[in-house]
C-alpha positions in Angstrom: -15.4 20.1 12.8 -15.8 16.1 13.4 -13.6 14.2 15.0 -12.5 12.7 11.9 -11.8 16.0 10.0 -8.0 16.2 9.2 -5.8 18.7 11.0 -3.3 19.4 8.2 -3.2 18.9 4.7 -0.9 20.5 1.5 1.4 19.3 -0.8 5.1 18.4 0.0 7.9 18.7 -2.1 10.0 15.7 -2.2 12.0 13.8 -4.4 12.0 16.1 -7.0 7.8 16.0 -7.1 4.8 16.6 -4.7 3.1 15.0 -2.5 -0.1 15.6 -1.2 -0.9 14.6 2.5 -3.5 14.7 5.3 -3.0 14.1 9.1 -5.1 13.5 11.4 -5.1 13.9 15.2 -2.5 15.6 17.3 1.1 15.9 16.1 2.7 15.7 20.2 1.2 12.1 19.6 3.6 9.4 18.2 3.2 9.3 14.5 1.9 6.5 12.1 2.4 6.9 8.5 -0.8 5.1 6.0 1.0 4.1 2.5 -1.8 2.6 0.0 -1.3 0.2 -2.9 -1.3 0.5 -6.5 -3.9 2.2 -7.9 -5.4 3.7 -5.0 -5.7 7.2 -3.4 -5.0 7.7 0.3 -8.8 8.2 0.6 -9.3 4.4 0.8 -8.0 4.4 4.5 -11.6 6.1 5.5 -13.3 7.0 9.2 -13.1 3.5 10.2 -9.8 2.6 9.6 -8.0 6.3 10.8 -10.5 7.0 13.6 -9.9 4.4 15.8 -6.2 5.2 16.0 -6.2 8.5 16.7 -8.6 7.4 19.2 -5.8 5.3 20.4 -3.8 8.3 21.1 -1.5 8.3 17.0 -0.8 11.3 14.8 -1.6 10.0 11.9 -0.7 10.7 8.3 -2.1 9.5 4.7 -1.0 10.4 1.0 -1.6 10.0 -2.7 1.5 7.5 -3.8 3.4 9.6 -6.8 0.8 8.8 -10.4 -2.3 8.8 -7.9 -4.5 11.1 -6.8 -3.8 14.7 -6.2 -0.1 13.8 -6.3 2.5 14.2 -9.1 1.4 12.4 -12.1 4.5 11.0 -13.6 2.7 10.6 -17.4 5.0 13.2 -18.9 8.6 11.5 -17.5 7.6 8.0 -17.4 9.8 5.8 -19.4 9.4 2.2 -19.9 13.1 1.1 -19.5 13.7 2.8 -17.2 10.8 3.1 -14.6 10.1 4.6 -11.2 11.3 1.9 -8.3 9.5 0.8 -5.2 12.8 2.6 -3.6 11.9 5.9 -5.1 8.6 5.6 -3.5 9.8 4.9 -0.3 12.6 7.9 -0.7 8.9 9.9 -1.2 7.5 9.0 2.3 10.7 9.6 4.2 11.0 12.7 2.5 7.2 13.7 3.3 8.5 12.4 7.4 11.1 15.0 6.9 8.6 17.8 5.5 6.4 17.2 8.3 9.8 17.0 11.0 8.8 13.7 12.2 12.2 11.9 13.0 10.4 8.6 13.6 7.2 7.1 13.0 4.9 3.8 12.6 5.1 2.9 9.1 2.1 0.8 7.6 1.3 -0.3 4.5 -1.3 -2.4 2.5 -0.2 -4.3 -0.8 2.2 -2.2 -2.9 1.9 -0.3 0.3 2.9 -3.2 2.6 6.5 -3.3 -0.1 7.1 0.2 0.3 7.0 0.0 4.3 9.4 -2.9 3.8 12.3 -0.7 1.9 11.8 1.9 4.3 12.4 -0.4 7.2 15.2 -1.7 5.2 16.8 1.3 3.6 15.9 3.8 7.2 16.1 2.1 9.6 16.6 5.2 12.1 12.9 6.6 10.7 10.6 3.4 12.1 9.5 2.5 15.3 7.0 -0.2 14.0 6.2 -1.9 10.6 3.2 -3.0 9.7 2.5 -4.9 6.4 -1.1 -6.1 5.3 -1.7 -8.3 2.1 1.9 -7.8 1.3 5.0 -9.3 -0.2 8.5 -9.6 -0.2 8.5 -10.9 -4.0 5.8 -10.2 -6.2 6.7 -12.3 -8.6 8.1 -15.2 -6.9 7.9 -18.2 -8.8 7.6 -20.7 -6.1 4.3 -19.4 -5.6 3.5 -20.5 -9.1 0.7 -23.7 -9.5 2.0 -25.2 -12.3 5.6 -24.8 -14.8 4.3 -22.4 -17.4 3.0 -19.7 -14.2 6.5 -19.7 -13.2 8.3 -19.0 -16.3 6.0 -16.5 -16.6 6.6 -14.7 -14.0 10.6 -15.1 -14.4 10.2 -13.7 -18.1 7.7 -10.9 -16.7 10.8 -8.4 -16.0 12.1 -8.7 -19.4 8.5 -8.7 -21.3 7.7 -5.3 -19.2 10.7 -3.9 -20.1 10.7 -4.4 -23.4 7.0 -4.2 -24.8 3.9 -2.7 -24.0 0.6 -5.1 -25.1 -2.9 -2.7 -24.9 -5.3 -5.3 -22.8 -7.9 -4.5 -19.7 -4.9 -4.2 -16.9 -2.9 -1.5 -19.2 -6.3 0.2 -20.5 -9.1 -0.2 -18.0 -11.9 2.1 -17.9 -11.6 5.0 -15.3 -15.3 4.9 -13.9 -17.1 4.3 -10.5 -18.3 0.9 -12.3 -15.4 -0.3 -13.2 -13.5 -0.1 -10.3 -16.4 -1.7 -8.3 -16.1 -4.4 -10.3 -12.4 -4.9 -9.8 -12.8 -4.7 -5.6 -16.3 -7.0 -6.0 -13.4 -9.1 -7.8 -10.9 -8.4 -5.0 -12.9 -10.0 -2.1 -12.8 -12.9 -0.2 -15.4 -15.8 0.6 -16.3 -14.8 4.1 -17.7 -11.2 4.3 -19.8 -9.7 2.4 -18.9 -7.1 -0.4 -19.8 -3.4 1.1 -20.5 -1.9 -2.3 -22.2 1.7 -1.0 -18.4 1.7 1.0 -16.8 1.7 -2.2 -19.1 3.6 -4.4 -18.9 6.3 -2.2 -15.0 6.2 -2.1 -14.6 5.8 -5.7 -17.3 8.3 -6.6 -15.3 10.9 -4.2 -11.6 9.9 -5.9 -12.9 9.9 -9.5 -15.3 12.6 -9.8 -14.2 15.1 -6.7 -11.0 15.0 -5.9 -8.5 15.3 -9.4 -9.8 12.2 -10.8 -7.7 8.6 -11.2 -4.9 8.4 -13.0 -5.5 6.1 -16.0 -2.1 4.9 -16.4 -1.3 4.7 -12.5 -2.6 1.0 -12.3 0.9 0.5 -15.1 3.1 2.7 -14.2 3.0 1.3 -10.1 3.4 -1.5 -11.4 6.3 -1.5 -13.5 7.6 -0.2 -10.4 7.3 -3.1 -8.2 8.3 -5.3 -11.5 11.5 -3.4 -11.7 12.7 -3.6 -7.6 12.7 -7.1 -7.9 13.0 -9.5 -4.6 13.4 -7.9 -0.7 13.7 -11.4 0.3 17.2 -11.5 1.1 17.2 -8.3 2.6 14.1 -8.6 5.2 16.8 -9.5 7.6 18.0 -6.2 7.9 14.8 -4.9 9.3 15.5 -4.2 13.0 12.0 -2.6 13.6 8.8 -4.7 15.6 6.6 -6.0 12.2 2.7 -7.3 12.6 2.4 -9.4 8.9 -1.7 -9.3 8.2 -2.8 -11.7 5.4 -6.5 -13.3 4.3 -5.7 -16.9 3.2 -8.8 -16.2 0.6 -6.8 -13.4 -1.3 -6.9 -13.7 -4.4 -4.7 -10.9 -5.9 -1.3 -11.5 -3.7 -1.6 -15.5 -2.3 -1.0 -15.8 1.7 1.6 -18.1 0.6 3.7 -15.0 0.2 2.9 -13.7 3.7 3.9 -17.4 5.1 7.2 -16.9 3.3 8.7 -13.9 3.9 7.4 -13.0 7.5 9.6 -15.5 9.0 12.6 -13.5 7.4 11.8 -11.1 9.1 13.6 -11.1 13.0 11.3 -9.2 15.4 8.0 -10.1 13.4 4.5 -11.7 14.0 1.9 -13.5 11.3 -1.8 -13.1 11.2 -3.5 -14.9 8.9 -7.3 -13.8 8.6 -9.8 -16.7 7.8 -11.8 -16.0 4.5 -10.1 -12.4 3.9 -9.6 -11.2 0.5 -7.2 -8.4 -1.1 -9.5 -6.1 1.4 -10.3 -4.8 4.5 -13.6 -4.4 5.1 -15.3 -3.0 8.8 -15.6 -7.0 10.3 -12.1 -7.4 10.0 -11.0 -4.2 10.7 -13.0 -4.8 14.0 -10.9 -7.9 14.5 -7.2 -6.2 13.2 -6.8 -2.6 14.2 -7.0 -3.8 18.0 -4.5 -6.3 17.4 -2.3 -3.1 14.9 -2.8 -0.5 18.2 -0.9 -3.0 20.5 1.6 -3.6 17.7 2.3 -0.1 18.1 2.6 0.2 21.3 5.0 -2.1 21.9 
């Protein structure tokens, strides 16, 4: 067995569906809990991002989000007006702590990820030690992020449109193949390191053609989701926990600007804004963060 080899893995029931997880490491060790973004299966935190922290001396734990991976597909019971929440999904991972009878743990998240984390350390306090969010937001749709007048009343109308009509395009029905979601991360990077494209071939190959498959309709349905919980702004204050903010100021999915406005809402928190990082993390950077994440957590 390698050292990277998880120690644990099933499916949880919680909230009503299941979850399937993975840890890693050795569960006397304090506990951090991996929650991905939309569209993406657990598998994207690989060897290089879980290895060094167990190294570090962390029990840690990844899952498939509910609609990804070999998690509960919600095709059958999704309904348009009325939509999973960002809430729900963070009612999941508390419930997954409680399967695994871990009363407290690090909670991290990247993007959709990064939002989740934030209602948990909003909504449970008593289950966080640490937060960590990483090319995150406390507002999706925050129009004073908007360039120009017709952005912004955009995004204000965006709720309602969602809500209300569903319009067939390449977001709502992209292709589920290795190419195609290469060419939405080659998309996703930034203007300083280079685009690691056997990295995500492999990871994509693995999640589409090994493990269930991608849910088609996942890339929607998440995002409905974070549509319909609206803004955490005025509630970051409530978050008691340490938080480490991690933002590239090249992203080009979720702006910096939104890391540079809600972080300071935040009490007990810290901003780190990567030079030329894009809506990833690839190994230079993670060379350059998880040092920086393993002293977080240790505080």
């Amino acid at each position: 067995m390698s050292d990277f080899s998880y120690t644990k893995a099933g499916k949880a029931p919680v909230n009503g569906i299941e979850i399937y997880y993975e840890t890693f490491g050795s569960p006397e060790n304090p506990a951090i809990l991996l929650i991905m973004g939309l569209d993406a299966q657990s598998v994207m935190f690989g060897e290089g991002f879980i290895k060094p922290l167990v190294e570090a001396g962390f029990y840690v734990i990844r899952f498939d989000n509910r609609d990804i991976g070999l998690s509960t597909w919600m095709n059958e019971n999704w309904r348009r007006n009325k939509p999973y929440t960002l809430e729900d999904m963070a009612k999941d991972s508390v419930e997954l702590l409680d399967f695994l009878q871990i009363s407290k743990a690090n909670i991290l998240g990247v993007s959709m990820g990064g939002m989740i984390a934030q209602n948990i350390a909003i909504h449970y306090p008593e289950k966080v030690l640490t937060l960590t969010s990483i090319m995150s937001s406390g507002y999706t749709l925050n129009p004073k992020i908007a360039k120009n007048i017709k952005l912004r009343l955009a995004l204000l109308a965006l709720p309602f449109l969602i809500k209300r009509f569903y319009v067939k395009n390449k977001y709502t029905e992209h292709k589920v193949t290795v190419g195609s979601y290469l060419a939405t991360y080659r998309m996703l990077r930034g203007n300083r390191f280079p685009f690691d494209e056997q990295y995500f071939r492999n990871i994509f190959t693995h999640s589409i053609e090994v493990r269930k498959g991608q849910n088609p309709r996942a890339r929607y349905q998440q995002f409905c989701a974070i549509v319909a919980s609206g803004s955490r702004l005025k509630k970051l204050h409530q978050i008691k926990a340490p938080t480490l903010v991690i933002h590239g100021n090249a992203d080009p999915l979720v702006s910096h600007k939104h890391a540079e406005i809600y972080a300071p809402l935040i009490p007990n928190s810290e901003l780190i804004i990567i030079e030329g990082m894009g809506h990833e993390l690839p190994k230079p950077v993670l060379e350059v963060v998880l040092p920086k994440i393993i002293s977080h957590l240790k505080r």
